[in-house]
VEXDREN-2710 file (C-alpha; in Angstrom, 1 decimal):
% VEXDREN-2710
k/r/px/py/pz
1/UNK/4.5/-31.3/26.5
2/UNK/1.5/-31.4/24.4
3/UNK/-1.1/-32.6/27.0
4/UNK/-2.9/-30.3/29.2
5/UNK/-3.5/-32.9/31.6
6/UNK/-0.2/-33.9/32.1
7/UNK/0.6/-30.5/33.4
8/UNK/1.3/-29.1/36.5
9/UNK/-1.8/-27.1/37.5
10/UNK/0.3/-24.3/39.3
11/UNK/-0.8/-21.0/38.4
12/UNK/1.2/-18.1/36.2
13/UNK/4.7/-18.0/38.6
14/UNK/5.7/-15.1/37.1
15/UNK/9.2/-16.3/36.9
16/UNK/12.4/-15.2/34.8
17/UNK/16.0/-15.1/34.2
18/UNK/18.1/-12.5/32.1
19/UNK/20.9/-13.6/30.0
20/UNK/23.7/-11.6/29.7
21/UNK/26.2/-11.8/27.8
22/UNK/25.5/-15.7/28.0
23/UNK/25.6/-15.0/31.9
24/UNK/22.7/-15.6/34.3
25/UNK/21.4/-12.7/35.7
26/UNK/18.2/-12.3/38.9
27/UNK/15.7/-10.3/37.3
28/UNK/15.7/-7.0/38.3
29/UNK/12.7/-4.6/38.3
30/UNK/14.0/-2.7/35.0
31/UNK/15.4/-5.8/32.9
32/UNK/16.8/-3.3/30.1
33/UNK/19.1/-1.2/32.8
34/UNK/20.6/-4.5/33.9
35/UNK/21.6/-5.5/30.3
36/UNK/22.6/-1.7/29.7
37/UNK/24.9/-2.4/32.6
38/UNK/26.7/-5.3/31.0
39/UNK/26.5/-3.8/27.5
40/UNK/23.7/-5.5/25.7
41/UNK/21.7/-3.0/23.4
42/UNK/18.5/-4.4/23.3
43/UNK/16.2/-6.9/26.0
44/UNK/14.6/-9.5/24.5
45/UNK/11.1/-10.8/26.6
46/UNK/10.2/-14.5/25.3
47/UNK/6.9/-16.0/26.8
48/UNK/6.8/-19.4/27.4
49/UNK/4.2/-21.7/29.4
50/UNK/4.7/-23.9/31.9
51/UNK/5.5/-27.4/30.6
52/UNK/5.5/-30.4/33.1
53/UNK/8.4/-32.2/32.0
54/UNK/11.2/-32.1/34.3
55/UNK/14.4/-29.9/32.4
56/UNK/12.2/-27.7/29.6
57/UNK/12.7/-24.9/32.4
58/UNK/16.4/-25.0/32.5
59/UNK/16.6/-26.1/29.0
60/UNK/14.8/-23.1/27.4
61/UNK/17.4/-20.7/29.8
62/UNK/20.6/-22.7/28.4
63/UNK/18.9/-22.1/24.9
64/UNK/19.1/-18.0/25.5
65/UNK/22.3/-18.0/27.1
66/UNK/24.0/-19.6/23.6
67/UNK/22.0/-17.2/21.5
68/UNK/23.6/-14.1/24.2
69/UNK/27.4/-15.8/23.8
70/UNK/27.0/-15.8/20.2
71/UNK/25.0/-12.0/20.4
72/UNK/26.2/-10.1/23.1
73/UNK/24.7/-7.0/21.9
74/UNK/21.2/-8.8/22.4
75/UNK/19.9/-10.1/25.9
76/UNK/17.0/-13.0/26.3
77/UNK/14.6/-12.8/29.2
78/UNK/12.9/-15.6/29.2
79/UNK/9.6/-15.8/31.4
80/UNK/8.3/-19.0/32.3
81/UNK/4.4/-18.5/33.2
82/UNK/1.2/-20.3/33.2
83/UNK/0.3/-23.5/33.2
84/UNK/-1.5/-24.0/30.0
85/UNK/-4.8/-23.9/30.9
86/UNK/-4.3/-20.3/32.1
87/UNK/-1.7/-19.4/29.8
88/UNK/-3.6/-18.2/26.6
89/UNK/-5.8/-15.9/28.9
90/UNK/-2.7/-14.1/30.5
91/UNK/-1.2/-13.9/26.8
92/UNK/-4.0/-12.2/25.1
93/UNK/-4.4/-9.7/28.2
94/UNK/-0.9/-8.8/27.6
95/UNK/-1.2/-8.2/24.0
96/UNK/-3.7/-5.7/24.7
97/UNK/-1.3/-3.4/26.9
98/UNK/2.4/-2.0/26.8
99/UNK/4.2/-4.9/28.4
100/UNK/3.5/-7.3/25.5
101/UNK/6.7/-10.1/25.4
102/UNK/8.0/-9.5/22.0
103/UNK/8.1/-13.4/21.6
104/UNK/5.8/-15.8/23.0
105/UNK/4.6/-19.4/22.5
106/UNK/1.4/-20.6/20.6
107/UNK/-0.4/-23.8/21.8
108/UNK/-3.3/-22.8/18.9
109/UNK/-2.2/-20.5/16.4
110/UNK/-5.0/-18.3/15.7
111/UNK/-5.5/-16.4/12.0
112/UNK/-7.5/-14.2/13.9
113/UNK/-4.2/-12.9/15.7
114/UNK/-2.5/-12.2/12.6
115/UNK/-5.4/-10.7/11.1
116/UNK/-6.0/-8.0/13.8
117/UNK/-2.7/-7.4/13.0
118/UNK/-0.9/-9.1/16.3
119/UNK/1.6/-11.0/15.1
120/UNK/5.0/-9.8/12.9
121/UNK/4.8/-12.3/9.3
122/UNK/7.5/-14.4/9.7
123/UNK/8.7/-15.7/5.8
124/UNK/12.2/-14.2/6.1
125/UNK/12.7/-16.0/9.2
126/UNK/12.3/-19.1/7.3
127/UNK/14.4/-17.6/4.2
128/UNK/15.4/-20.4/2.3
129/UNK/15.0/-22.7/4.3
130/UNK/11.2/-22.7/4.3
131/UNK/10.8/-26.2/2.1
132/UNK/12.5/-28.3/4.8
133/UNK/9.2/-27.8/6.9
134/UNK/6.7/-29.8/7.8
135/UNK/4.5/-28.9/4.5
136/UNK/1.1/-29.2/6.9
137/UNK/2.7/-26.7/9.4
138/UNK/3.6/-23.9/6.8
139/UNK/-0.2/-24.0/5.7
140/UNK/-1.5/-24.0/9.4
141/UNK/0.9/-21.0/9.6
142/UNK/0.1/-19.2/7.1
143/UNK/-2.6/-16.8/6.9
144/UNK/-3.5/-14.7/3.5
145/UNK/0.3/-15.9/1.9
146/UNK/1.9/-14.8/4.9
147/UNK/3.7/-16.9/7.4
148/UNK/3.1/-16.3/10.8
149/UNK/4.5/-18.5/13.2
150/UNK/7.0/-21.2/13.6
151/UNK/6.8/-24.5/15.1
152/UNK/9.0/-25.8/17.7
153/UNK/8.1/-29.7/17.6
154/UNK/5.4/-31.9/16.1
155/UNK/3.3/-33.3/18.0
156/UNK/1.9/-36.5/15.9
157/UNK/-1.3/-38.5/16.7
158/UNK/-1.3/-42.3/15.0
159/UNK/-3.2/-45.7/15.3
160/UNK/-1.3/-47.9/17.8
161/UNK/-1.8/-51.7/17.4
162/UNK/-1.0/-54.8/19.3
163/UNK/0.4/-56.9/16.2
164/UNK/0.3/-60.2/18.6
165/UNK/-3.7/-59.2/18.8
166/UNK/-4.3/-58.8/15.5
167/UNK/-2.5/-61.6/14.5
168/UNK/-4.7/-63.7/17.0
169/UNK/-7.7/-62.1/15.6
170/UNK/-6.6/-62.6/11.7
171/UNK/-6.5/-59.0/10.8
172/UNK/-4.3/-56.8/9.6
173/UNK/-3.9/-53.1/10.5
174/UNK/-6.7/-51.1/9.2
175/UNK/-6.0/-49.4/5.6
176/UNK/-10.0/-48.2/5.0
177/UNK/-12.6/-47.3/8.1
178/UNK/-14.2/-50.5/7.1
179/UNK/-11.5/-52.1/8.2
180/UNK/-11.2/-50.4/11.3
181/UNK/-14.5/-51.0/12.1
182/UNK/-14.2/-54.3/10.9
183/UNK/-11.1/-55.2/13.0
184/UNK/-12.5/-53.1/16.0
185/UNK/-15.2/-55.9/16.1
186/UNK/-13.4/-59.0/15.7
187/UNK/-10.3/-57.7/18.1
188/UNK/-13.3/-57.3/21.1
189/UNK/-13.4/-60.0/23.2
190/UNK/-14.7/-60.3/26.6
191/UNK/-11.8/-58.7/28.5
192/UNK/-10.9/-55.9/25.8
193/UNK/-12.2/-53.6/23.4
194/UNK/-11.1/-53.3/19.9
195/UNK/-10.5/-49.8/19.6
196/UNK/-10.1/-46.2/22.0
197/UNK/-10.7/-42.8/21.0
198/UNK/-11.2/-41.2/24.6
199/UNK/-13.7/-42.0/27.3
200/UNK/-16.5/-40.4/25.7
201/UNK/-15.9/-42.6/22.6
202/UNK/-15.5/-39.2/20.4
203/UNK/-12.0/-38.0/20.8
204/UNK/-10.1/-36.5/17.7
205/UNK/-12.5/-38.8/15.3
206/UNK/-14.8/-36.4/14.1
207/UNK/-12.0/-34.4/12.6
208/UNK/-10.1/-38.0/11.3
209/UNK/-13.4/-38.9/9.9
210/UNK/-13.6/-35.8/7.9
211/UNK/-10.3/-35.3/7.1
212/UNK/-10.0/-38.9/5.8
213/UNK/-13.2/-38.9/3.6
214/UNK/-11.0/-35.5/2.2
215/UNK/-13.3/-33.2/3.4
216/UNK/-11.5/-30.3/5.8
217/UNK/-13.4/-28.3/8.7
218/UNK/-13.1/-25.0/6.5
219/UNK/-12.5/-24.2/3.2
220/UNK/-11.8/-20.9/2.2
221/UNK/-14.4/-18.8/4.0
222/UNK/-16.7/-21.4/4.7
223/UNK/-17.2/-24.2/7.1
224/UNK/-18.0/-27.5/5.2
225/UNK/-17.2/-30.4/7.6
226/UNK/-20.9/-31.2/6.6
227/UNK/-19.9/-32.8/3.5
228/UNK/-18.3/-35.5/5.5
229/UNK/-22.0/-36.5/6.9
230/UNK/-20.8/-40.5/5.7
231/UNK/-17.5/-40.5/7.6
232/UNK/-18.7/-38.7/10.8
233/UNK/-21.6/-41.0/10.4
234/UNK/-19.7/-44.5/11.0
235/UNK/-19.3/-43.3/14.7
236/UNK/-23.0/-44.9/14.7
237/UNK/-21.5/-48.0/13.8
238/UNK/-18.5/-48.1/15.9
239/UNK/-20.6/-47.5/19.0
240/UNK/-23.7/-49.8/17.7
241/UNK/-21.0/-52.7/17.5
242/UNK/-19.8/-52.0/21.4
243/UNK/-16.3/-51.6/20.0
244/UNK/-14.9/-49.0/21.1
245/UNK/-13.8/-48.9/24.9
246/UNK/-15.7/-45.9/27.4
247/UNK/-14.6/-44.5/30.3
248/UNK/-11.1/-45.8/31.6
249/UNK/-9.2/-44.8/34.0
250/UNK/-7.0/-42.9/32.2
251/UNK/-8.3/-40.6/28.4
252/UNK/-6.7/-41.0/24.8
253/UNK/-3.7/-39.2/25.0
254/UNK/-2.3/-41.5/28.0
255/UNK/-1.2/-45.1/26.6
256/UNK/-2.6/-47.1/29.8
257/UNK/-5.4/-48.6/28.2
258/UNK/-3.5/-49.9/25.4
259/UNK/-0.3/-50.8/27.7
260/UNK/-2.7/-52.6/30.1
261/UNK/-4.4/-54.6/27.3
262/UNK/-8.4/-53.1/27.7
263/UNK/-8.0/-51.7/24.4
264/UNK/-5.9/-53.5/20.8
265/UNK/-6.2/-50.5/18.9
266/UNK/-5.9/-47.1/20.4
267/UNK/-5.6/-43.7/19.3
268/UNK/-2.9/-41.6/20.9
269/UNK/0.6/-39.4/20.3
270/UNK/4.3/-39.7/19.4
271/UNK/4.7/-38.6/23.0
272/UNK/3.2/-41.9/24.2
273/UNK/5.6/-44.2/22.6
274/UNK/8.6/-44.8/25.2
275/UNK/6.1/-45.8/28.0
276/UNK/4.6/-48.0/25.0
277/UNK/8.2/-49.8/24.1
278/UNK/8.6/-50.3/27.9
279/UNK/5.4/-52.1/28.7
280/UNK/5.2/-54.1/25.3
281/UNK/8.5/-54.0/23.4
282/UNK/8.1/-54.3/19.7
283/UNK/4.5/-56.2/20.2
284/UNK/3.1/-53.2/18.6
285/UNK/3.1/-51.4/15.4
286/UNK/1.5/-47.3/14.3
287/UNK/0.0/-46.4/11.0
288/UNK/-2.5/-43.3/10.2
289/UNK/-6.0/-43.1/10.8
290/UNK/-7.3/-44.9/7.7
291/UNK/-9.0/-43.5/4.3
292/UNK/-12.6/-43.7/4.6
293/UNK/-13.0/-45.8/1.3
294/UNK/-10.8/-45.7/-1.9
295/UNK/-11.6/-42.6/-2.7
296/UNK/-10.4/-40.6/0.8
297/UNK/-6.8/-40.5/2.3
298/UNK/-4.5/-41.7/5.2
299/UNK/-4.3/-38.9/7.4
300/UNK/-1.9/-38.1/10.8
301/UNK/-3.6/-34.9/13.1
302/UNK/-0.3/-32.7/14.2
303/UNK/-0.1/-30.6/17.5
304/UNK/2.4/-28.7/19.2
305/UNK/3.8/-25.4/20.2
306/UNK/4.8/-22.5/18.0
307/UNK/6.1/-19.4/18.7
308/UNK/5.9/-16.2/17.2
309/UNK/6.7/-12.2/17.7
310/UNK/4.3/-9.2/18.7
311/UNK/4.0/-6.9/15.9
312/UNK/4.0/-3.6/18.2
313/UNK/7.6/-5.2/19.2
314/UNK/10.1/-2.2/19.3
315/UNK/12.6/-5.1/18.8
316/UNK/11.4/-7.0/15.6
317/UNK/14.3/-7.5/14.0
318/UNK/16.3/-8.6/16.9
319/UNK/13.9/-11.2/17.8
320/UNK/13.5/-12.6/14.1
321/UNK/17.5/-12.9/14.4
322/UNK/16.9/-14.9/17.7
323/UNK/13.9/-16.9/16.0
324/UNK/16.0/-17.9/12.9
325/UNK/19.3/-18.6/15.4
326/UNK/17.1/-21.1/17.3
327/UNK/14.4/-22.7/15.2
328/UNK/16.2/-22.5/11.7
329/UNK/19.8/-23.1/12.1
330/UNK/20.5/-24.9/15.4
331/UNK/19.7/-28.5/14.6
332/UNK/21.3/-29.9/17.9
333/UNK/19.0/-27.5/19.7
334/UNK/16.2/-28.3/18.2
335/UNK/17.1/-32.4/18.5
336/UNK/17.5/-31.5/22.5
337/UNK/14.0/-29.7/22.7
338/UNK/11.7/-32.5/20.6
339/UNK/13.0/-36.1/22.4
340/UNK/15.5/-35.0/25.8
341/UNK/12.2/-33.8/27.7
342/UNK/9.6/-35.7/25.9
343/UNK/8.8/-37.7/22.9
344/UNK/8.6/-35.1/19.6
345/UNK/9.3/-34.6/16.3
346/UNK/11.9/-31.5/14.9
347/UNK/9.3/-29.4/12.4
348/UNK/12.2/-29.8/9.7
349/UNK/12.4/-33.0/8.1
350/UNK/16.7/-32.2/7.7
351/UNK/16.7/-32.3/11.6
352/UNK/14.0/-35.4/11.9
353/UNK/16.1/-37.4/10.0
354/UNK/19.2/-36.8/12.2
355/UNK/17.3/-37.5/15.3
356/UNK/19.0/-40.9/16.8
357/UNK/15.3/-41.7/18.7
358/UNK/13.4/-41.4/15.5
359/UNK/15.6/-43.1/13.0
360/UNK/14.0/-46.5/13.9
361/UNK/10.9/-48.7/14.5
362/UNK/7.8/-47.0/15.1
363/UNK/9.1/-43.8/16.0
364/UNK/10.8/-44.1/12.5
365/UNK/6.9/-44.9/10.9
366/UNK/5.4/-42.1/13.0
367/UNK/7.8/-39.7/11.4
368/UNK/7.1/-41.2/7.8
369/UNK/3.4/-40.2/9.0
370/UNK/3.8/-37.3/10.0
371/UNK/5.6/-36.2/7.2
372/UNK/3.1/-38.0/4.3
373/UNK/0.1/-38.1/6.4
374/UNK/0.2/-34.8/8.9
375/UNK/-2.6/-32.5/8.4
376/UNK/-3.6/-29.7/11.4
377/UNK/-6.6/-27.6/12.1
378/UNK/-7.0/-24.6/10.5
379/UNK/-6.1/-21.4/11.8
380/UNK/-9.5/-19.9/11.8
381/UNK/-11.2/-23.1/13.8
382/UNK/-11.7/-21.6/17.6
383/UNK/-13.0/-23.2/20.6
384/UNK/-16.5/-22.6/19.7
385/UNK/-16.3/-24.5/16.8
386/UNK/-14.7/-27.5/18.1
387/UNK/-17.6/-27.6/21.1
388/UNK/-20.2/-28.0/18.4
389/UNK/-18.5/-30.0/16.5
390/UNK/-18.0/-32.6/19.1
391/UNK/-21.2/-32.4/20.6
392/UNK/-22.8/-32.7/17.4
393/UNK/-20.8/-36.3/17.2
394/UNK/-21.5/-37.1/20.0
395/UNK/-25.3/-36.9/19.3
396/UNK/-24.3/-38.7/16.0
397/UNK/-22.6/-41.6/17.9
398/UNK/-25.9/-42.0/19.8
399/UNK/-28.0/-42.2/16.7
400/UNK/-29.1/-38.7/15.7
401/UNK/-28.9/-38.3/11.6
402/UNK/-25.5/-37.2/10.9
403/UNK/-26.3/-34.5/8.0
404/UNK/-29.1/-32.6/9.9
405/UNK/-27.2/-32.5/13.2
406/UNK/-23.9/-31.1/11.1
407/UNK/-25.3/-28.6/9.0
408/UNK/-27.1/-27.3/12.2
409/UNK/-23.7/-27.0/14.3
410/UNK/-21.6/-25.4/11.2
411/UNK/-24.5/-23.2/10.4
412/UNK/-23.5/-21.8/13.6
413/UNK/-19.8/-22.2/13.1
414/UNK/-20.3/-20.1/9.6
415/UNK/-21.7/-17.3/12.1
416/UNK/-18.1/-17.8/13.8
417/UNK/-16.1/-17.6/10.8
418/UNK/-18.4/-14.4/9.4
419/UNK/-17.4/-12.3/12.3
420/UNK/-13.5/-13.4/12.3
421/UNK/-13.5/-12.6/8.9
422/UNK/-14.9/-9.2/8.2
END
């Protein structure tokens, strides 16, 4: 669910299916008439991309029919589009005209949305029930005090290790980056690498550096991942050590290289874990990245999907009711979407905790993660930003001084942030 790559590069199919009444309706040309005719008042249109995982299709539909049976008076059609590399592009052309979906899904929630007004705040949705959240999702949701978006699963990134390797090796999993380094070093041998990030040795690291020296990407109205020049600068000595495996077959998100033993650490997501217990069993462990030093922090980066409602909706309030049906109160719903079709975790911790799949082992420890350790990107960080960040570490991996080449690439994400803010 969470990996482009894994997707199905068909283009936008421009596919739906009207509930009725909790019956399946074709789609006719005038969706409102049809549910009219079988006496709903009002048409929901709810946006989804295309996932790859066999069942999300039909499960999504089944999800809408139950919210019909229980809500006659409200029909769901549910449009399954683009893949996600298109998706995004066909979603903000349709915001712009008048057949805007009055909900649709989020793969990078965007303050700028909410801010040029876009998106309906969401904190009655949530109503009381707002403190069972994933704390690090309620701040990447919220823009100016106001919630505006809610998550539908958690997509958590952790340190796999193979314990038999490190116990080979004499080290234990890595609590500071020394260690990691350390351990990345003595855990290379001549037929594996220590540690993988992605084929271009960069992967999500220049964000877990920062993060974990407790520096964020942005901070109020200003970019400061700069102040983590230190962190960002051990990539020099991860790739000066010939640690860190380059160019496999398959990148960071996919668990080969760790499952076919080139790599004894290796960065990756919760999604990954099943095709890990089948190749290795419990010969492997997951913690967070580690602190930089003492005085930095653990830290966990979370993806996933969240959806939220067009402002210029003429629906609102019937599509918060359909939000807080699905994402807030159905717990057995929610269970089905995060592990049935994939490998996820439930944005409430309540609903986490009654998962059977994550109640043990390392799924169990990637939850504890998530929940202690989870921290996203901010809602104002775009695409620009992330190219010059990671080109900038990537030039810092090679050698280049790590505080010049920062300050020069957030001196043009400040530019970025400027303009997005006014």
């Amino acid at each position: 669910m969470p990996v482009s790559s894994a997707l199905s590069r068909r283009g936008f199919l421009g596919t739906s299916l009207l509930f009725v009444a909790g019956a399946a309706v074709a789609c006719s040309s005038n969706p409102q008439e049809t549910a009219s005719a079988k006496g709903a008042k009002v048409t929901l249109t709810q946006w989804y991309h295309q996932y790859g995982e066999e069942g999300t299709q039909a499960a999504v539909k089944r999800y809408a029919e139950e919210f019909t049976k229980a809500n006659p008076d409200i029909a769901v059609n549910v449009v399954w589009g683009a893949d996600v590399s298109q998706y995004e592009t066909k979603l903000n052309a349709a915001l712009l005209g008048a057949d805007a979906p009055d909900i649709f899904e989020l793969g990078d929630f965007r303050a700028e949305m909410a801010r040029k007004g876009q998106l309906e705040p969401l904190d009655d949705v949530y109503g009381a029930a707002k403190d069972g959240f994933n704390k690090a999702d309620l701040d990447y949701l919220t823009v100016d005090g106001k919630l505006y978006g809610i998550k539908t699963i958690d997509d958590v990134m952790v340190l796999y290790y193979r314990k038999s390797l490190l116990k080979k090796a004499g080290v234990t999993p890595p609590t500071t980056f020394a260690e990691l380094a350390d351990a990345a070093k003595k855990l290379t041998t001549g037929g594996a690498k220590g540690l993988f990030i992605g084929n271009d040795g960069i992967g999500d690291s220049p964000y877990l550096l920062a993060w974990s020296q407790g520096v964020d990407l942005i901070d109020g109205k200003r970019v400061v991942y700069a102040d983590a020049a230190k962190a960002i600068g051990g990539l020099r000595d991860l790739h000066a050590d010939k640690s860190v495996l380059l160019g496999f077959t398959t990148d960071w998100y996919d668990p080969g290289a760790f499952n076919q033993g080139a790599a004894a650490m290796q960065w990756c997501g919760l999604w990954a874990l099943p095709a890990v217990e089948k190749a290795l069993g419990d010969d492997f462990g997951v913690v967070p990245w580690p602190s930089y030093d003492a005085s930095g922090k653990a830290v966990a980066r979370l993806g996933g999907w969240t959806q939220a409602i067009h402002s210029k909706s003429k629906h609102v309030a019937e599509a918060k009711k359909y939000l807080e049906w699905l994402w807030v109160k159905q717990a057995d719903i929610q269970i089905d979407w995060a592990v049935k079709y994939g490998f996820h975790v439930p944005p409430q911790s309540e609903v986490a905790a009654k998962t059977p799949e994550l109640s043990k082992g390392a799924a169990k420890d990637a939850v504890a993660i998530a929940n202690k350790n989870g921290i996203s990107f901010p809602a104002e960080w775009t695409q620009a930003m992330q190219a010059e960040f990671i080109a900038a570490a990537a030039d810092i991996a090679k050698g280049a001084g790590a505080e010049k080449t920062l300050e020069k690439a957030q001196s043009k994400a400040q530019s970025d942030l400027d303009k997005q803010l006014g």
